[in-house]
N, C-alpha and C positions, 0 to 999 in steps of 0.2 A: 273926217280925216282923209286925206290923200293915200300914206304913206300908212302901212299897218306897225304897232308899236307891239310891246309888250304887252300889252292892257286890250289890245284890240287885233282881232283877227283878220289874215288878210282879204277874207270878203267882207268884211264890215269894211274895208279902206274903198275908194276911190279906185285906187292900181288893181284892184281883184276886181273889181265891176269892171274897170275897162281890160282885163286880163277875157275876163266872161264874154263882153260883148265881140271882142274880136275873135274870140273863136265863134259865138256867131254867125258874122259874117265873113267865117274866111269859105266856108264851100258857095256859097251863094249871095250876090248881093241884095238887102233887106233893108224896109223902110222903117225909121223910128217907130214906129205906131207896131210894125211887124216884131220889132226887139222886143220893145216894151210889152209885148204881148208875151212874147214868149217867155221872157224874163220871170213875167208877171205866173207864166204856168207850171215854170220851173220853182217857184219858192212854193205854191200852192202845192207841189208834186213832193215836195224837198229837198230836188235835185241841186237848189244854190240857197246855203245857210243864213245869209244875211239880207234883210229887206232894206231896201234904199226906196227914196221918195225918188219923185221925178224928177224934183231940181239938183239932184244928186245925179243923176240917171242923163241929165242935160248936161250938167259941167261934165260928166265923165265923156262925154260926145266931142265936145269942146276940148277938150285936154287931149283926149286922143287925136284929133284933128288938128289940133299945136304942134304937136310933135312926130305929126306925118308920119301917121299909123291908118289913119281912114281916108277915106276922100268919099266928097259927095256930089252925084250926077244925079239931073232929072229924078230927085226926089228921095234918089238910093245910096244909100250907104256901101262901097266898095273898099275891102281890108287895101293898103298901097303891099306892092311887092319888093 
């Protein structure tokens, strides 16, 4: 789900993964592989409630990149200002 509903919370949505990843990368620019790691240590920590797969974790990349919240350079992901 993109959008959190009634029925679903807003880290199980789409908008709270890409809420998470841009904070992120807003103090330092980070590579997919660097998120995803972290992401990955934050749900094993229980720092973030909801597990998403990776093609969920890709469109969220995408989406936020749609709507000119990220940009990416030389491999890194930088939050736009």
């Amino acid at each position: 789900m993109i959008l959190p509903s009634k029925h679903l919370n807003f880290s199980a949505s789409l908008l709270g993964l890409g809420s998470y990843i841009l904070q992120s990368v807003n103090d330092k620019p980070l590579s997919i592989d660097e998120i995803w790691e972290q992401y990955n240590n934050d749900i094993k920590n229980g720092n973030y409630y909801a597990s998403h797969s990776f093609d969920n974790f890709i469109l969220t990349i995408i989406f936020l990149y749609g709507i000119n919240t990220i940009k990416e350079q030389s491999g890194m992901i930088y939050k736009c200002n």
